[in-house]
N, CA, C and O atoms as a Tinker XYZ file with bonds, in Angstrom:
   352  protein
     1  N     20.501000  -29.236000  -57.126000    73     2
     2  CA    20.669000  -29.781000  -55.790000    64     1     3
     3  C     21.912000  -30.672000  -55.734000    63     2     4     5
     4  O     22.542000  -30.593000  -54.679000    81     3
     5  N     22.224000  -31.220000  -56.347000    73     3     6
     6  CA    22.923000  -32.414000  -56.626000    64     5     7
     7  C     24.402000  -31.574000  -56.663000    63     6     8     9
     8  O     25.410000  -31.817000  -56.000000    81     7
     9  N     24.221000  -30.706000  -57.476000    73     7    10
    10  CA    25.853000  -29.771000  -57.751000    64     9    11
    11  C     25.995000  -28.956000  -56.826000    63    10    12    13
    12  O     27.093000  -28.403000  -56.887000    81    11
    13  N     25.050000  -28.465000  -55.562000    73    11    14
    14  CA    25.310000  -27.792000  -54.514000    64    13    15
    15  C     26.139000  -29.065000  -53.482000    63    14    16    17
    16  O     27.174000  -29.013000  -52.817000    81    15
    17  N     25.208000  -30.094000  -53.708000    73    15    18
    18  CA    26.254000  -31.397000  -52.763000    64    17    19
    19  C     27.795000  -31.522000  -52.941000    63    18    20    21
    20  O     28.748000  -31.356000  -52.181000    81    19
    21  N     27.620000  -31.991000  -54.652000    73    19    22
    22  CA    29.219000  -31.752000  -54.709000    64    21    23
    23  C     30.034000  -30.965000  -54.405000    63    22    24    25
    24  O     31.154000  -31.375000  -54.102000    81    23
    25  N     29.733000  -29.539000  -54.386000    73    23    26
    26  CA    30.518000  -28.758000  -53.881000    64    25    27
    27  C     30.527000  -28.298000  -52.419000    63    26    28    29
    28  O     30.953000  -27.196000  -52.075000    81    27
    29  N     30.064000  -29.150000  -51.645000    73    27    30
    30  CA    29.799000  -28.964000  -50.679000    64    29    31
    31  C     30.582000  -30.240000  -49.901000    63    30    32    33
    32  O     30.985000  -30.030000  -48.757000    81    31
    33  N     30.810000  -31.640000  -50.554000    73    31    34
    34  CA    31.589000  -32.283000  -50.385000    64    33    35
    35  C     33.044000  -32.200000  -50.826000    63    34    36    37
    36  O     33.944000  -32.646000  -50.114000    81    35
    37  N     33.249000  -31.674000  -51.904000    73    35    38
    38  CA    34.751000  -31.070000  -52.387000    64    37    39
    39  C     35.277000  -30.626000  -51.851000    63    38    40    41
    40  O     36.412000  -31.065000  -51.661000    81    39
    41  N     34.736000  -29.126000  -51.049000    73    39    42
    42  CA    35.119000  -28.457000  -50.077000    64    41    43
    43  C     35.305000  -28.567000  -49.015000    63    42    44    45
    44  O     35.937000  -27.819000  -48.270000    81    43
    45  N     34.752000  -29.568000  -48.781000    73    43    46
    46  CA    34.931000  -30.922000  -47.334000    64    45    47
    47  C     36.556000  -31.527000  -47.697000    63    46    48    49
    48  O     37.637000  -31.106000  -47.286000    81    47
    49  N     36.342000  -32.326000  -48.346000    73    47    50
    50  CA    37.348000  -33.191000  -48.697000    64    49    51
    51  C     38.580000  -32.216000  -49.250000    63    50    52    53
    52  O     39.594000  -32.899000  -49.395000    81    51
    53  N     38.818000  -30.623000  -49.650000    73    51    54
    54  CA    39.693000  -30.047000  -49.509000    64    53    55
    55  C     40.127000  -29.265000  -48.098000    63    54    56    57
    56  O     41.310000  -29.029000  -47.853000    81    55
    57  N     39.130000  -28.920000  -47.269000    73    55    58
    58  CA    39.534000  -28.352000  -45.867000    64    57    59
    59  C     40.207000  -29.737000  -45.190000    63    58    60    61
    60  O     41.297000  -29.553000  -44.648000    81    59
    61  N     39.714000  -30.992000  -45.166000    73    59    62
    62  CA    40.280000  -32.307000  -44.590000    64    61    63
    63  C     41.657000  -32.412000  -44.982000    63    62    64    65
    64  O     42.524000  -32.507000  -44.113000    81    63
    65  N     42.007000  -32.403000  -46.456000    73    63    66
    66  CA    43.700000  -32.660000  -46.538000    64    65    67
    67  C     44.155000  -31.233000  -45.830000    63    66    68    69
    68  O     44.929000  -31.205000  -44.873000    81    67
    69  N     43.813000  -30.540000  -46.182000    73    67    70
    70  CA    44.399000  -29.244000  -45.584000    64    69    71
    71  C     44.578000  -29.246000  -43.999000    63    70    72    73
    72  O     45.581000  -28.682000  -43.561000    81    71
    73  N     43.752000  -29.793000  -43.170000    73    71    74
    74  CA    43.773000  -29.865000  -41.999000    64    73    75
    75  C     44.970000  -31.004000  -41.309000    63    74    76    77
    76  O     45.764000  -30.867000  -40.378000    81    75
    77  N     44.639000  -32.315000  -42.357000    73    75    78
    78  CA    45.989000  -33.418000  -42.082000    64    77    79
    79  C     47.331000  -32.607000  -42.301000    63    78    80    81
    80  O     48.210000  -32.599000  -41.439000    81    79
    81  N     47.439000  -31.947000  -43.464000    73    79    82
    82  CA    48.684000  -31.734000  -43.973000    64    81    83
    83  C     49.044000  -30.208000  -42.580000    63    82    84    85
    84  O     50.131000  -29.670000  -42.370000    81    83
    85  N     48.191000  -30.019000  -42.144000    73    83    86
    86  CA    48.303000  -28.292000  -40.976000    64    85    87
    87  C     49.007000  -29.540000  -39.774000    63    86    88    89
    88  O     50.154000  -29.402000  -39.348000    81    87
    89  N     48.229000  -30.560000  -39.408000    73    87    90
    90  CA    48.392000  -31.229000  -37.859000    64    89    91
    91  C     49.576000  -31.551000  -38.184000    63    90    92    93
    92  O     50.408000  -31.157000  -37.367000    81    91
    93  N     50.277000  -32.517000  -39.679000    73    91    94
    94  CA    51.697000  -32.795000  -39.625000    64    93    95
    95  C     52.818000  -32.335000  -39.553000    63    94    96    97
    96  O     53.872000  -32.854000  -39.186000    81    95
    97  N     52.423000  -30.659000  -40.157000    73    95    98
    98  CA    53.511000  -29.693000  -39.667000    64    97    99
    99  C     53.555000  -29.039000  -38.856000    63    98   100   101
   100  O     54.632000  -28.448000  -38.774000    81    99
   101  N     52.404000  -28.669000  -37.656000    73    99   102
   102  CA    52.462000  -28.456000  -36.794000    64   101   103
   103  C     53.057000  -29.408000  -35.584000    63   102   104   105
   104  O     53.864000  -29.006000  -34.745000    81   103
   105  N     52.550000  -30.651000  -35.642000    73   103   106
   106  CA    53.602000  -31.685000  -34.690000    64   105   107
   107  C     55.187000  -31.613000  -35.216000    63   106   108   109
   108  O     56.062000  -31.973000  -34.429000    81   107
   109  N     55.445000  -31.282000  -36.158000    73   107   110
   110  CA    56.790000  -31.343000  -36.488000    64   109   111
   111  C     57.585000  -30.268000  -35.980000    63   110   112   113
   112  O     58.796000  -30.230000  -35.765000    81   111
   113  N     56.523000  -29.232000  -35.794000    73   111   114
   114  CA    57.297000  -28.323000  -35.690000    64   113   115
   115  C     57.893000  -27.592000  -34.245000    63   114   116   117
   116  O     57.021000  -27.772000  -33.395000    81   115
   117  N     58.966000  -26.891000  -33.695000    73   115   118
   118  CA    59.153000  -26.726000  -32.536000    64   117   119
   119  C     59.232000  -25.698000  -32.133000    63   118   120   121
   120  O     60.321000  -25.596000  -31.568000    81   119
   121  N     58.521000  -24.550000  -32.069000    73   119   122
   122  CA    57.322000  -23.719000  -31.887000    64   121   123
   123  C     56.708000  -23.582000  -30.480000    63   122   124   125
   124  O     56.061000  -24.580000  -30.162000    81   123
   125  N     56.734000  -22.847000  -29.786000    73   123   126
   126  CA    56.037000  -22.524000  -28.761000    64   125   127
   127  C     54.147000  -22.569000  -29.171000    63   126   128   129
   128  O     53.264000  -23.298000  -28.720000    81   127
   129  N     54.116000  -21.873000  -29.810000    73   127   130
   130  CA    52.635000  -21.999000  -30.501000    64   129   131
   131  C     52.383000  -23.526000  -31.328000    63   130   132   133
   132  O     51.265000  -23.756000  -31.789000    81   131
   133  N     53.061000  -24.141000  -31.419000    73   131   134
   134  CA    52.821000  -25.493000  -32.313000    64   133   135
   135  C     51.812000  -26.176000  -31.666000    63   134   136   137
   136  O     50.795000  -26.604000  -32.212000    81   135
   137  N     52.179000  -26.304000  -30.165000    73   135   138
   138  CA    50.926000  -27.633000  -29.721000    64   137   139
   139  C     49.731000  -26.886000  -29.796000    63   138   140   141
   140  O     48.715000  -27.537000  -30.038000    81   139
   141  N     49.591000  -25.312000  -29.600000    73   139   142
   142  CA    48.085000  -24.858000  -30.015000    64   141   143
   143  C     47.382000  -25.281000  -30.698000    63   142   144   145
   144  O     46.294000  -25.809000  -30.469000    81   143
   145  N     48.261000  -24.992000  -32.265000    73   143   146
   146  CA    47.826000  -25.211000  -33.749000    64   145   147
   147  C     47.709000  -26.302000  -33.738000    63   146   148   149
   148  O     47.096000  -26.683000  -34.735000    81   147
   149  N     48.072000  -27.285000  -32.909000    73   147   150
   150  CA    48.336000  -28.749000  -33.470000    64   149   151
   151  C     46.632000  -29.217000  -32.885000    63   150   152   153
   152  O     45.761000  -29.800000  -33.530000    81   151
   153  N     46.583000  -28.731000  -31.500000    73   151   154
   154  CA    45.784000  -29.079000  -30.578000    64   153   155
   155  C     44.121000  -28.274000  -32.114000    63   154   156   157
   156  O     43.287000  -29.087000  -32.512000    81   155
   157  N     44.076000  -27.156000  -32.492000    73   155   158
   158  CA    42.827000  -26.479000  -33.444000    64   157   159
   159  C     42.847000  -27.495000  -34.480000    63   158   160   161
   160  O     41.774000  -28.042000  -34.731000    81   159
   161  N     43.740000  -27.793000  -35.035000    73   159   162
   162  CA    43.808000  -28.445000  -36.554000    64   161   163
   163  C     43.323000  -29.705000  -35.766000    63   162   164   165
   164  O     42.168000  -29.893000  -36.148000    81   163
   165  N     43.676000  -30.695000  -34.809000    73   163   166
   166  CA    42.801000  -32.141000  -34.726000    64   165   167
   167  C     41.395000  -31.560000  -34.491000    63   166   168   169
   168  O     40.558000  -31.939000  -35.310000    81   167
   169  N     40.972000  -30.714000  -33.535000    73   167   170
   170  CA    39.605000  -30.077000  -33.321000    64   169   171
   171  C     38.899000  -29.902000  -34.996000    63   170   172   173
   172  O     38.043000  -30.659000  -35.453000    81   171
   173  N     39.398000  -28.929000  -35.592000    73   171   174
   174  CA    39.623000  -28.951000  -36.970000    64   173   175
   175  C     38.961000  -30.243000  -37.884000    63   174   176   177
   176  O     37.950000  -30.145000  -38.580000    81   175
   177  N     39.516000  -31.068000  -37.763000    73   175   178
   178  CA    40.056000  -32.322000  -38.365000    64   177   179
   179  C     38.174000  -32.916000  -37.943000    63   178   180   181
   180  O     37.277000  -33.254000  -38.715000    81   179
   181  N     38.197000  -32.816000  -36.278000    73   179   182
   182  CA    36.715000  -33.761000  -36.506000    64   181   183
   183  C     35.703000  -32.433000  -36.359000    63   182   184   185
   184  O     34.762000  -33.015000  -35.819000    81   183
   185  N     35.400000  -31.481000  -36.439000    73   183   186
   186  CA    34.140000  -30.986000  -37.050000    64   185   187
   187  C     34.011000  -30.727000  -38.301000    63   186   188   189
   188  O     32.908000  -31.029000  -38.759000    81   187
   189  N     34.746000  -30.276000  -39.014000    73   187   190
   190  CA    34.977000  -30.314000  -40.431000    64   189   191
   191  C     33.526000  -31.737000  -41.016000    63   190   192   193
   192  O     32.312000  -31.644000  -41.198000    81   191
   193  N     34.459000  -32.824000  -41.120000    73   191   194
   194  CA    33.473000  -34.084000  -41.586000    64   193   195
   195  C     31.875000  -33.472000  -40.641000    63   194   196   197
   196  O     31.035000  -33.014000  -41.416000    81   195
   197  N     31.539000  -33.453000  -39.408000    73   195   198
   198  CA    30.569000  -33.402000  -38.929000    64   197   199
   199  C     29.723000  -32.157000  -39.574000    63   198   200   201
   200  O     28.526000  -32.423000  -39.676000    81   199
   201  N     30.162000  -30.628000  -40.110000    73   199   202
   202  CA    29.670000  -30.168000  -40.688000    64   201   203
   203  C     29.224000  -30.678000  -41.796000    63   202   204   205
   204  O     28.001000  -30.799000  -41.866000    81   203
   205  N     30.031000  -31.109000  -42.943000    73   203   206
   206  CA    29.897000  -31.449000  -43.985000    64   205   207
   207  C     28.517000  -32.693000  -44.029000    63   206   208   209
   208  O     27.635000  -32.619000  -44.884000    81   207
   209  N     28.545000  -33.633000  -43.111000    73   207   210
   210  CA    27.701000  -34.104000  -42.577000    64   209   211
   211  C     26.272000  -33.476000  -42.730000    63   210   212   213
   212  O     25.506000  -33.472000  -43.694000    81   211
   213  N     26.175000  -33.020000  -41.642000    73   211   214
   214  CA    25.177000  -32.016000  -41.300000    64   213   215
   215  C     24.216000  -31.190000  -42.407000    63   214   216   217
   216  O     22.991000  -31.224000  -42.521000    81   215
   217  N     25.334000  -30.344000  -43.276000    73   215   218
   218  CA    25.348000  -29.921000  -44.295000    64   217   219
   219  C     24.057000  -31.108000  -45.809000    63   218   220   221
   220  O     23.049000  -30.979000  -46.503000    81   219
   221  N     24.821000  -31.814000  -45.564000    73   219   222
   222  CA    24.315000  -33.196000  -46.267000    64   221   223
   223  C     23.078000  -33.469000  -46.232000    63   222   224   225
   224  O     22.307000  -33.508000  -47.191000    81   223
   225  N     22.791000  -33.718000  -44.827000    73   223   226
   226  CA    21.079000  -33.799000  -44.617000    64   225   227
   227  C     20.345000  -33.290000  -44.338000    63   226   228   229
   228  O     19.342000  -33.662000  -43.728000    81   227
   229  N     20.779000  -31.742000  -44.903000    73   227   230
   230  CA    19.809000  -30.593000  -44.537000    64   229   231
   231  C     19.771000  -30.887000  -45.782000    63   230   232   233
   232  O     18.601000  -31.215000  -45.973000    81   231
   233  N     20.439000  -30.987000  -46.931000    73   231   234
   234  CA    19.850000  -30.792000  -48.111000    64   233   235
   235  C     19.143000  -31.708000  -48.568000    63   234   236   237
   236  O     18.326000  -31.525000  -49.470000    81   235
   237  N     19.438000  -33.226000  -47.806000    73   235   238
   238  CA    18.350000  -34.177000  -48.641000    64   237   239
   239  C     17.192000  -34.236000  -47.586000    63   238   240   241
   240  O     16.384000  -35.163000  -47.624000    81   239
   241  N     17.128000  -33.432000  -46.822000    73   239   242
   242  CA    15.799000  -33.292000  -45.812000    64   241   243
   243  C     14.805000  -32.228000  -46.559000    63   242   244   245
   244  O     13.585000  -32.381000  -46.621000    81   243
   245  N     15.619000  -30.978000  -47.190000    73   243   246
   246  CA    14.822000  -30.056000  -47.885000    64   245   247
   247  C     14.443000  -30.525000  -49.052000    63   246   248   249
   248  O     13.270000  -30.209000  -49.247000    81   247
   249  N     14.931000  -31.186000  -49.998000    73   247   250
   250  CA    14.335000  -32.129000  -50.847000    64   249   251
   251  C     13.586000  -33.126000  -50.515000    63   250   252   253
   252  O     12.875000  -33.243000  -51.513000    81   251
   253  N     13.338000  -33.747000  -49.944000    73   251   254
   254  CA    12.306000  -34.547000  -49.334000    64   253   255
   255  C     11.058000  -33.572000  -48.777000    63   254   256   257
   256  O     10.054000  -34.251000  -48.564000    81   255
   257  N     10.900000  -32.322000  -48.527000    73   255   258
   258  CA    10.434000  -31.873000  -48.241000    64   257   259
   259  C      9.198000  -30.956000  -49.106000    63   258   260   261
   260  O      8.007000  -30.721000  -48.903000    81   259
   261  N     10.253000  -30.573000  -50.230000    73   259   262
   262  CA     9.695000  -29.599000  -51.375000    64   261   263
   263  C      8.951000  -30.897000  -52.487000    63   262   264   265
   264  O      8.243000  -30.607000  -53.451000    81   263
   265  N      9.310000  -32.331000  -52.075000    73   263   266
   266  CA     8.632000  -33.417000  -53.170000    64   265   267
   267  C      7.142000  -33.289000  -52.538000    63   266   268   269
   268  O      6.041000  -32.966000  -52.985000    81   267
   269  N      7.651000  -33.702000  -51.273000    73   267   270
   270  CA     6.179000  -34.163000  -50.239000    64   269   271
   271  C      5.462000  -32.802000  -50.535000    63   270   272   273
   272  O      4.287000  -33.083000  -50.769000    81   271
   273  N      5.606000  -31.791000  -50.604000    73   271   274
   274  CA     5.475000  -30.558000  -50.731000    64   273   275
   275  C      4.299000  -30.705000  -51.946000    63   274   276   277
   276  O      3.076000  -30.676000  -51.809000    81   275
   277  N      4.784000  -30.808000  -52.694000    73   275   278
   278  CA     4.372000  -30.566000  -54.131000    64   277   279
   279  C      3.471000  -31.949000  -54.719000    63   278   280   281
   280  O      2.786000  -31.899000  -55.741000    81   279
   281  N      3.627000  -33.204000  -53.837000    73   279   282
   282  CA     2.952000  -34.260000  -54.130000    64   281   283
   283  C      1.317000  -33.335000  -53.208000    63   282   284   285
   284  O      0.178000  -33.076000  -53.596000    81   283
   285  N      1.901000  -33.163000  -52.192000    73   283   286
   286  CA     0.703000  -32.787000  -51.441000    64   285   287
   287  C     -0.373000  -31.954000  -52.263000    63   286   288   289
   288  O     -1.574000  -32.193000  -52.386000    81   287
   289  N      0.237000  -31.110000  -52.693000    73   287   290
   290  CA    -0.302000  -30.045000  -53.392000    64   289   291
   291  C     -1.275000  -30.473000  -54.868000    63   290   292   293
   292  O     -2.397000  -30.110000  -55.220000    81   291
   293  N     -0.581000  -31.111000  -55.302000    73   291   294
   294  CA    -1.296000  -32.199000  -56.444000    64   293   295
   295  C     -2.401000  -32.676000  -55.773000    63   294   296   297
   296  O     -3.516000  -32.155000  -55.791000    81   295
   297  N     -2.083000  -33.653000  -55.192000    73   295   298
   298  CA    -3.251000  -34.339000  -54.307000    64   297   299
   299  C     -4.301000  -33.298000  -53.715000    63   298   300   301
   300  O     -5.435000  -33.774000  -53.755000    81   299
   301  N     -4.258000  -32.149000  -53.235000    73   299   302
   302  CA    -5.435000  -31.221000  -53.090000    64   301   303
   303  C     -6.120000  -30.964000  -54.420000    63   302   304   305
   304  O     -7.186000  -31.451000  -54.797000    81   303
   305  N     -5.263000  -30.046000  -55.122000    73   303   306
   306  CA    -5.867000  -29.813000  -56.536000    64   305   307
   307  C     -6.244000  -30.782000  -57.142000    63   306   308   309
   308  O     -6.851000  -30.278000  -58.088000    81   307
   309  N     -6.327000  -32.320000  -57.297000    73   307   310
   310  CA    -7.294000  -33.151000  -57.615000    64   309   311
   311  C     -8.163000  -32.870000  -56.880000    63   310   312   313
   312  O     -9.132000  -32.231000  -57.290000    81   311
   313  N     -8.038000  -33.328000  -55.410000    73   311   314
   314  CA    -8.923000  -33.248000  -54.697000    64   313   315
   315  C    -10.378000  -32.152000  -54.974000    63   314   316   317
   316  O    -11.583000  -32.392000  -54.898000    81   315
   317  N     -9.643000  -30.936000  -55.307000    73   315   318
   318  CA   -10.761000  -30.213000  -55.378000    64   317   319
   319  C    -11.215000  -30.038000  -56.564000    63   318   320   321
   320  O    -12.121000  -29.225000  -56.747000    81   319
   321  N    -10.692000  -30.742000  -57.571000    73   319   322
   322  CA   -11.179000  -30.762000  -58.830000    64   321   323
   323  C    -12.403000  -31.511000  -58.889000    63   322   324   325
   324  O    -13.456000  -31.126000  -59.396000    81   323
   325  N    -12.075000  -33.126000  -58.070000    73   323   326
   326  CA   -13.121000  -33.962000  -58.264000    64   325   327
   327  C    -14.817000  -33.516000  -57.164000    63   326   328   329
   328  O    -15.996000  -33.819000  -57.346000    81   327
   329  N    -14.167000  -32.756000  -56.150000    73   327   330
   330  CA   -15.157000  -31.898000  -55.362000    64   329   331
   331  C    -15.836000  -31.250000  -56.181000    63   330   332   333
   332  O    -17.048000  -31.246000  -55.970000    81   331
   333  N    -15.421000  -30.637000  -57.142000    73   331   334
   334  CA   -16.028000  -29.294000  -57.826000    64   333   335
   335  C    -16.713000  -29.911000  -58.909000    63   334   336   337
   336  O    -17.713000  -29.257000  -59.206000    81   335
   337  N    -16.501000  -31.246000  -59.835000    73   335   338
   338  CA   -17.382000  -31.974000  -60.286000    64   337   339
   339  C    -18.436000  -32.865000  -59.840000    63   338   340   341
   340  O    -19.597000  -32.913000  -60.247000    81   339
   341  N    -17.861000  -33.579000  -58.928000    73   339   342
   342  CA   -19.415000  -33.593000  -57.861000    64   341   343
   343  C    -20.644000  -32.651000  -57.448000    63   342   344   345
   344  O    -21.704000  -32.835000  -56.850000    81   343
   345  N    -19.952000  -31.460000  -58.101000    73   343   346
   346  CA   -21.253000  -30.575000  -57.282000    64   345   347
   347  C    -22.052000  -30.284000  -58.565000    63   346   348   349
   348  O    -23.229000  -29.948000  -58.436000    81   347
   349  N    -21.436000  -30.399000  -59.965000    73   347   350
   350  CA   -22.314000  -29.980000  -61.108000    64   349   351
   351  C    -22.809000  -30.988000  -61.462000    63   350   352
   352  O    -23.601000  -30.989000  -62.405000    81   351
């Protein structure tokens, strides 16, 4: 879980320079198409983090999920352990 994050933040934090380093040469540049690119790469620029985001707490939501999961599950199988000695 932990090494799916990292790479899931790496790849964040490499599309982000990539996106700064796209907006600076696109404003530089004088291009009929430039303010497009310039205008996608800031768009770019803030969903990027918001995925990565997103991304983030789906995974520590599904881990929180598969614990509670599996605590639960314990807690029955006692449960019915101590049921099933009560009855003998």
């Amino acid at each position: 879980m932990k090494k799916a994050k990292r790479i899931l933040a790496l790849s964040g934090v490499i599309l982000l320079v990539a996106m700064y380093v796209a907006t600076l040469v696109f404003a530089l540049l004088d291009s009929p198409n430039s303010f497009v690119l310039f205008k996608a790469s800031i768009y770019c620029t803030i969903v990027i983090p918001v995925i990565v985001y997103s991304g983030t707490l789906i995974f520590n939501n599904a881990a929180r999920k598969k614990e509670w999961k599996i605590e639960t599950d314990d807690a029955k199988d006692a449960q019915d352990d101590n049921s099933k000695n009560d009855e003998n």
